[in-house]
C-alpha positions as CSV (number, residue, x, y, z in Angstrom):
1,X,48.6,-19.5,-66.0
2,X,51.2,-20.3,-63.2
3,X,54.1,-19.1,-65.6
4,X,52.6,-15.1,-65.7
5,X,55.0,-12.9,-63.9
6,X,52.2,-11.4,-62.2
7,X,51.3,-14.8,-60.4
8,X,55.3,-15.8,-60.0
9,X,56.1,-14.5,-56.6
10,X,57.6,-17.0,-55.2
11,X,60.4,-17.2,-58.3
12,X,63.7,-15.2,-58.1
13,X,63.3,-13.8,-61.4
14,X,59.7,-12.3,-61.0
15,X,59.3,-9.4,-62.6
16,X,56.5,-8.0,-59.8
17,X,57.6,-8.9,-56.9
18,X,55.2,-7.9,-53.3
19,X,57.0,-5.8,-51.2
20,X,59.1,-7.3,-48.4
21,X,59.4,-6.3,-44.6
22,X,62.1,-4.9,-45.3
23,X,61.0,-2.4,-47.6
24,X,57.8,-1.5,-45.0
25,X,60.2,-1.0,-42.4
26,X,62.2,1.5,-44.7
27,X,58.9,2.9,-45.3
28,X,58.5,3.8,-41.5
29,X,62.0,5.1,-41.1
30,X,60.9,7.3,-44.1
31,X,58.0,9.0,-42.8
32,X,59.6,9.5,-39.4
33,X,62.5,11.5,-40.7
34,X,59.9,13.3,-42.8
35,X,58.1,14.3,-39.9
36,X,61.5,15.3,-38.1
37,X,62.7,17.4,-40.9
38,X,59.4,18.8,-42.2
39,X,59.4,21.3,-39.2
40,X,63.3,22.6,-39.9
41,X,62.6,22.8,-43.9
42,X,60.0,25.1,-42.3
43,X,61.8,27.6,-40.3
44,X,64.6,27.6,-42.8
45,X,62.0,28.9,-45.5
46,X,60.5,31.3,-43.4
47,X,63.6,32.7,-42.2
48,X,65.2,33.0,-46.1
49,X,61.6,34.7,-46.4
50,X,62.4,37.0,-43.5
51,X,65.8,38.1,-45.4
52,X,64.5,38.4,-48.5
53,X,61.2,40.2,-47.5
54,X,60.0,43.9,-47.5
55,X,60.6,45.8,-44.1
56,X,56.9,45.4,-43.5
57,X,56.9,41.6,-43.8
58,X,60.0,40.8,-41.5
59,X,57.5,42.5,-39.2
60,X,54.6,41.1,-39.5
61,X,56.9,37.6,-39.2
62,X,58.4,38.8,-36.0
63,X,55.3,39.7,-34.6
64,X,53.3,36.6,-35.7
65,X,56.3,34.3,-33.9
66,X,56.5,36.7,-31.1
67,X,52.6,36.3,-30.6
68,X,53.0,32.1,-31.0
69,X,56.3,31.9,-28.3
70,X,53.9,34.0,-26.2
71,X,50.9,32.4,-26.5
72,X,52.9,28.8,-25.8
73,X,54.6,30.3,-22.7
74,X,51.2,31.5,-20.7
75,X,49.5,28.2,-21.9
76,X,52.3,25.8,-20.7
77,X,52.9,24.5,-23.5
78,X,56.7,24.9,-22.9
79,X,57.1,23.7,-19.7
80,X,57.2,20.1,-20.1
81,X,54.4,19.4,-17.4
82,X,51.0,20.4,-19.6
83,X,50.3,16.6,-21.0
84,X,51.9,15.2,-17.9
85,X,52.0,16.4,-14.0
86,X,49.8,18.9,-12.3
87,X,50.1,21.3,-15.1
88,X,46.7,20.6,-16.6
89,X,44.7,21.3,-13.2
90,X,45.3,25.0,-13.6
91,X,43.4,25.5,-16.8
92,X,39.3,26.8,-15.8
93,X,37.4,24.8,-17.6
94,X,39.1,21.3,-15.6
95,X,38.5,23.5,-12.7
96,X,34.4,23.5,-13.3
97,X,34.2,20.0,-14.4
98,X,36.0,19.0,-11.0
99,X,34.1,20.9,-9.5
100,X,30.4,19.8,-11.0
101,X,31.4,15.8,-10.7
102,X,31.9,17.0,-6.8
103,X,28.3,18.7,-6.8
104,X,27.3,16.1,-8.4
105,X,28.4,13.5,-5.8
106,X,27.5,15.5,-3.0
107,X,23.8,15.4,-4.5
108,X,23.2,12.2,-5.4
109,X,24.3,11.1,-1.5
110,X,22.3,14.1,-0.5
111,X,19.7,12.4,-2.1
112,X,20.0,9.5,-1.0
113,X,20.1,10.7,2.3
114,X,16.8,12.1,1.9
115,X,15.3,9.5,0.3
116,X,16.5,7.0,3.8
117,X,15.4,10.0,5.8
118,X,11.7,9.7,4.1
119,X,11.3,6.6,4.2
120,X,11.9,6.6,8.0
121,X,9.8,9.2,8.6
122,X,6.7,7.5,6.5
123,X,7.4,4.4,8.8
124,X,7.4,6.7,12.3
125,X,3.7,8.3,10.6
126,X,2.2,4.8,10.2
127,X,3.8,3.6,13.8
128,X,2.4,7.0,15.0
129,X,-1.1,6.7,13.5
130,X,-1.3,2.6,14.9
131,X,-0.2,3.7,17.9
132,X,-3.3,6.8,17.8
133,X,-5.3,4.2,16.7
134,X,-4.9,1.7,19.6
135,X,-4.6,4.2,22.1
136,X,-8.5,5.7,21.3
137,X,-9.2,2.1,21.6
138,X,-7.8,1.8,24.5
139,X,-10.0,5.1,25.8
140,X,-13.1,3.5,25.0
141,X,-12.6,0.5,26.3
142,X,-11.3,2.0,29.2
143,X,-14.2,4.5,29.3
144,X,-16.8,1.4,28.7
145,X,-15.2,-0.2,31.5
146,X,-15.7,2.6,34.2
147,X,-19.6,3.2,32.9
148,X,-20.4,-0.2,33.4
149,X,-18.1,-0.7,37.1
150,X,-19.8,2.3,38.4
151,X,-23.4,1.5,37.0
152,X,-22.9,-1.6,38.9
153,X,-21.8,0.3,42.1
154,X,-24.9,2.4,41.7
155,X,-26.9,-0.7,41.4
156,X,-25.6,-1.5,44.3
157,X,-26.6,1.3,46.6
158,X,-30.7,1.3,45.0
159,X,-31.3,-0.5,48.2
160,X,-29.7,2.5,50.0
161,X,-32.0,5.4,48.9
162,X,-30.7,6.1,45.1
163,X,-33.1,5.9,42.9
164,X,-33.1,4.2,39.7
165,X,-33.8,7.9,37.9
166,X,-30.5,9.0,40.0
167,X,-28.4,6.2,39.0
168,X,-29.2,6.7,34.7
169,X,-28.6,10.7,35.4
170,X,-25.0,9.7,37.2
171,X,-24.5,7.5,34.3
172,X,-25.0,9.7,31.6
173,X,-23.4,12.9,32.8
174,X,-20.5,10.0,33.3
175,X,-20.6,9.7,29.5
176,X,-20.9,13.2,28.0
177,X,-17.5,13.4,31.1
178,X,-15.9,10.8,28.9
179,X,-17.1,11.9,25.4
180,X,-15.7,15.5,26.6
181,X,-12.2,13.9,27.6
182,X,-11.9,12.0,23.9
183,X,-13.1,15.1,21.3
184,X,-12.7,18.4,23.3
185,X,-15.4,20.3,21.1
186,X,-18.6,21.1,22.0
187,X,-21.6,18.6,20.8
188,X,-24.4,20.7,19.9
189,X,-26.3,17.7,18.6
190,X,-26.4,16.2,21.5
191,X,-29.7,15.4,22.6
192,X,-29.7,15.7,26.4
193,X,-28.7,20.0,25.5
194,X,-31.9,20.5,23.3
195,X,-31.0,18.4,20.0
196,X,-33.2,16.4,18.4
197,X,-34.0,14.4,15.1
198,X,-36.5,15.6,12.7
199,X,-38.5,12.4,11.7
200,X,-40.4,13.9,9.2
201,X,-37.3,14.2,7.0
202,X,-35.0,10.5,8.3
203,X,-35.0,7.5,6.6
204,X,-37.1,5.0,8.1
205,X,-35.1,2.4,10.7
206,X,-34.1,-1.0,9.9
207,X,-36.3,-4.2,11.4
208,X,-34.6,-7.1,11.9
209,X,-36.3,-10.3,11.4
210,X,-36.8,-12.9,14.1
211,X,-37.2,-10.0,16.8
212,X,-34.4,-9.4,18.7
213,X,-30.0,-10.4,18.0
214,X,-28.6,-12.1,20.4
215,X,-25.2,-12.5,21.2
216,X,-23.7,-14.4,24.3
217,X,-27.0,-13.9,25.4
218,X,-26.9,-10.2,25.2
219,X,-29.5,-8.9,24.0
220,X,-27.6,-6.4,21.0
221,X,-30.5,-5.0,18.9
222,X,-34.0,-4.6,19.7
223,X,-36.6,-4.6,17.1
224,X,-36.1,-1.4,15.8
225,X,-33.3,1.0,17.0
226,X,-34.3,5.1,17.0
227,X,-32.2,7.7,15.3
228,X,-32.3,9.3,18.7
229,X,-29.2,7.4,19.4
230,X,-27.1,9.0,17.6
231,X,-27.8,12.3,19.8
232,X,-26.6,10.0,22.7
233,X,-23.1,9.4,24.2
234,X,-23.4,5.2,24.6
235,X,-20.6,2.6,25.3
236,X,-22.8,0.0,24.5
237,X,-22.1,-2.6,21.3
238,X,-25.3,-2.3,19.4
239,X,-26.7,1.0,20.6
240,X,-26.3,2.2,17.2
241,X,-29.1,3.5,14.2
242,X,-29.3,1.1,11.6
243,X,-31.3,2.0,8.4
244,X,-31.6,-0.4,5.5
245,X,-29.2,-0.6,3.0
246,X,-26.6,1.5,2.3
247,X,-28.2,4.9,1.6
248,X,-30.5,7.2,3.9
249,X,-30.5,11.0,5.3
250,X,-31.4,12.7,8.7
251,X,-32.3,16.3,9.4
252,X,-30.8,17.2,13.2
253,X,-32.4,20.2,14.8
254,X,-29.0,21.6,17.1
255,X,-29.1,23.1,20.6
256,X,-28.8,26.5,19.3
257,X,-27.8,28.4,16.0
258,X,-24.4,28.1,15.4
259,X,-22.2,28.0,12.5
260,X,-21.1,25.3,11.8
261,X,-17.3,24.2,11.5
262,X,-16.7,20.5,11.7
263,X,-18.7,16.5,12.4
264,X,-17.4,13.6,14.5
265,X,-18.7,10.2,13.3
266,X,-18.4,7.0,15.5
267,X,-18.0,3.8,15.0
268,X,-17.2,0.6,17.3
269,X,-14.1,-1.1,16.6
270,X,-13.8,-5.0,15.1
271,X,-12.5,-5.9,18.2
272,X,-15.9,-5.6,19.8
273,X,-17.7,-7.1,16.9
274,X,-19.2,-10.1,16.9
275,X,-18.4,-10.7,13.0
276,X,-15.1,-9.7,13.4
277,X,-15.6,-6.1,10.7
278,X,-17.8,-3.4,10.5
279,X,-18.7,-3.6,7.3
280,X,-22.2,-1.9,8.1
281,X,-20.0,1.2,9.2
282,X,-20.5,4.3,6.9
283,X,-18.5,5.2,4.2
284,X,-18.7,8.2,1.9
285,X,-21.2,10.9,3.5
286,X,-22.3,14.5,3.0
287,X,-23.2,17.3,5.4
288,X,-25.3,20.6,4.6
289,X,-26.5,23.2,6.2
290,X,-30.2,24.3,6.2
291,X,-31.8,27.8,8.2
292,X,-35.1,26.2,8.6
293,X,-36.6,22.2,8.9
294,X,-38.3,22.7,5.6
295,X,-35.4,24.0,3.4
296,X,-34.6,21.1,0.7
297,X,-30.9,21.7,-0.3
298,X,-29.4,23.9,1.9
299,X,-25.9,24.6,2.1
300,X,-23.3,22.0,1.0
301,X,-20.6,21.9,3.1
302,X,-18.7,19.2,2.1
303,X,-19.0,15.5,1.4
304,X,-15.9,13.1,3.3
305,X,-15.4,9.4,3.9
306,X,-15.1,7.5,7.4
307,X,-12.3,5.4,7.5
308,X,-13.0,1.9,8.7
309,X,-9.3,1.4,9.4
310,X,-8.7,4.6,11.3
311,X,-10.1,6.2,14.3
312,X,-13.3,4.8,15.5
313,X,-14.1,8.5,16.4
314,X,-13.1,10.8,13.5
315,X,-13.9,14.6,12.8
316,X,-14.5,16.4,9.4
317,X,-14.1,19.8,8.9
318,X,-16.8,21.6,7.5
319,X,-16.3,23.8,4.4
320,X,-18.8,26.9,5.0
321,X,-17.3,30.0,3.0
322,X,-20.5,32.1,3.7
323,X,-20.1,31.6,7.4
324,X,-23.6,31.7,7.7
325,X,-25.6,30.8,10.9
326,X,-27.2,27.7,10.8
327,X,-30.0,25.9,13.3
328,X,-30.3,22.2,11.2
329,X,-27.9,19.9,9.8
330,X,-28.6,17.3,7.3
331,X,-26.8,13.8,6.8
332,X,-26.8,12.4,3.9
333,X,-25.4,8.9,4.2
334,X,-23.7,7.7,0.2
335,X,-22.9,4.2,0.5
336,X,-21.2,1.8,3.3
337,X,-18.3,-0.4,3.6
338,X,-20.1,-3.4,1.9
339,X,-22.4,-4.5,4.1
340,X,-25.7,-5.9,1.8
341,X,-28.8,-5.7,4.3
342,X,-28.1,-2.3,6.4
343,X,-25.6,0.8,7.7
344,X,-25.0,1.6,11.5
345,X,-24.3,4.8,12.9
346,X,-23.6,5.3,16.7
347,X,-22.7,8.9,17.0
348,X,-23.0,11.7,15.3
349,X,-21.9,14.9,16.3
350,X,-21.3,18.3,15.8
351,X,-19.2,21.0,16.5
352,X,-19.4,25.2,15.4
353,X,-19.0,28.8,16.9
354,X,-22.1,30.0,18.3
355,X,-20.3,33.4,19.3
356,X,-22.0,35.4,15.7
357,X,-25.8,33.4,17.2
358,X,-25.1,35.4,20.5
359,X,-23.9,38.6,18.9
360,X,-26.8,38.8,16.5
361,X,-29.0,38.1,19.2
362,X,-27.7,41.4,21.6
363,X,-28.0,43.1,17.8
364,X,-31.9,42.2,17.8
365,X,-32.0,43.3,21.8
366,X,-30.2,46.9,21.3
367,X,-32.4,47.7,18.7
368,X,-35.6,46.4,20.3
């Protein structure tokens, strides 16, 4: 088998032999002067065409070169700088993709810009609400510190003339002072101006076993704690209604008719619990509007959720399209924030424009 010519490359007289470097490198050479004199075989032909050609085709072959040199000229293509130099920057569409990679840039730091300048801004709202937070903190306590120095003061003058009656109407026009300096609405549930609880449609109040809660020998809650206090401005830990569970309504009969526009719930803070957490603080709540005590529904006007991490006192705005005039308010407490046995709420308040009331009254006067 080895003495095939086909498998005798390595002999000297093969008859097949593989081709040798030097005949790949002749090759090249080969194709190179092709491609060199490919181009002149070209023009030659075309220019013995030109000679030999109708008076119509030298034209047209004129034209058709005339057109290419032209063409090459505006391009660049001549000039020596279009594949390397500043040559290629002229041409429109290099222009627009310079030009987009440069919008492109100045976007994306844009954006990032943005994006640094948002996250700032979310950290200032968060210092800003903590710092809201602390400072109505800081009010009542503040607040809960002058009602109890200058109950004491008044204590101290009974001796002197003042009367106990004197000293609790000082006291609690001090508080309704305070309440005014914290919300800057009008209360017209407030109980010392005419408001008051309708019984016959609140949940009953909660008892707490073993009579009264003690804390640091405080007495904190009585037996059983009215819905009344809700009507009332009080600084006092405790001085809250409680109703069992986590679920209950009260109808509030307001000072006068108004309609109404917005509610303030209150809450103490866990700084002044005992437990460390109000837990027993409301959560998701409803308000509506009813024309007369024994109206069932009444008007919804809207159902919200008191934040046990934000304000201790925090307003709702009501959501009353009809705008109509209203003399009761019913709350209609959902759930709480987890507490099992009961819910405490220390204020409630609430806040309208009684300028239609007045002007529907003069109505009924002009025509009487």
């Amino acid at each position: 088998m080895d003495s095939h010519p086909l498998f005798s490359h390595n002999r000297k007289n093969a008859q097949f032999p593989c081709p040798a470097k030097r005949s790949m490198l002749r090759l090249i050479y080969n194709l190179i002067v092709l491609s060199l004199i490919t181009p002149f075989c070209l023009v030659k032909k075309l220019f013995s065409f030109i000679s030999s050609g109708s008076y119509t085709q030298k034209i047209v072959v004129w034209g058709t070169l005339f057109l290419l040199l032209f063409g090459a000229t505006y391009l660049g293509l001549l000039d020596g700088n279009w594949l390397s130099g500043d040559g290629w920057k002229d041409c429109s569409i290099c222009n627009l993709i310079q030009g987009g990679i440069k919008d492109l840039r100045s976007l994306k730091k844009a954006n990032y810009i943005l994006q640094s300048k948002a996250l700032e801004i979310q950290f200032l709202k968060e210092q800003k609400e903590n710092l809201q937070i602390q400072l109505q903190d800081l009010k009542l306590t503040m607040n809960n510190i002058a009602y109890n120095t200058v109950g004491q003061i008044l204590e101290g003058y009974a001796s002197k003339g003042i009367t106990k009656w004197n000293i609790e109407n000082i006291l609690k026009k001090l508080e309704q002072k305070l309440d005014e300096d914290i919300v800057q609405m009008i209360d017209y549930a407030l109980q010392s101006t005419g408001a008051s609880i309708v019984q016959s449609r609140t949940t009953r109040s909660y008892h707490y076993p073993g009579g009264n809660y003690s804390w640091k020998s405080f007495i904190i809650f009585p037996f059983v704690k009215s819905p009344d206090l809700i009507l009332q401005p009080s600084y006092h830990l405790g001085n809250c209604w409680s109703f069992p569970g986590s679920q209950a309504e009260t109808v509030i009969r307001l000072a006068k008719e108004i309609i109404p526009t917005a509610v303030t719930i209150q809450h103490i803070s866990k700084k002044v619990s005992p437990t460390d957490e109000i837990s027993s603080a409301p959560k998701d709540f409803a308000i509506y509007g009813l024309k007369a005590e024994e109206e069932e529904e009444g008007t919804f006007l809207g159902q919200f959720t008191y934040d046990m991490e934000g304000f201790l006192i925090q307003t709702f705005q009501l959501k009353n399209e009809s705008s109509e005039l209203m003399r009761y308010i019913k709350l209609e407490v959902i759930n709480n924030w987890g507490h099992p046995k009961y819910t405490c709420i220390y204020r409630l308040r609430v806040h309208g424009d009684p300028r239609a009331s007045k002007n529907c009254v003069d109505d009924h006067a002009n025509k009487g």
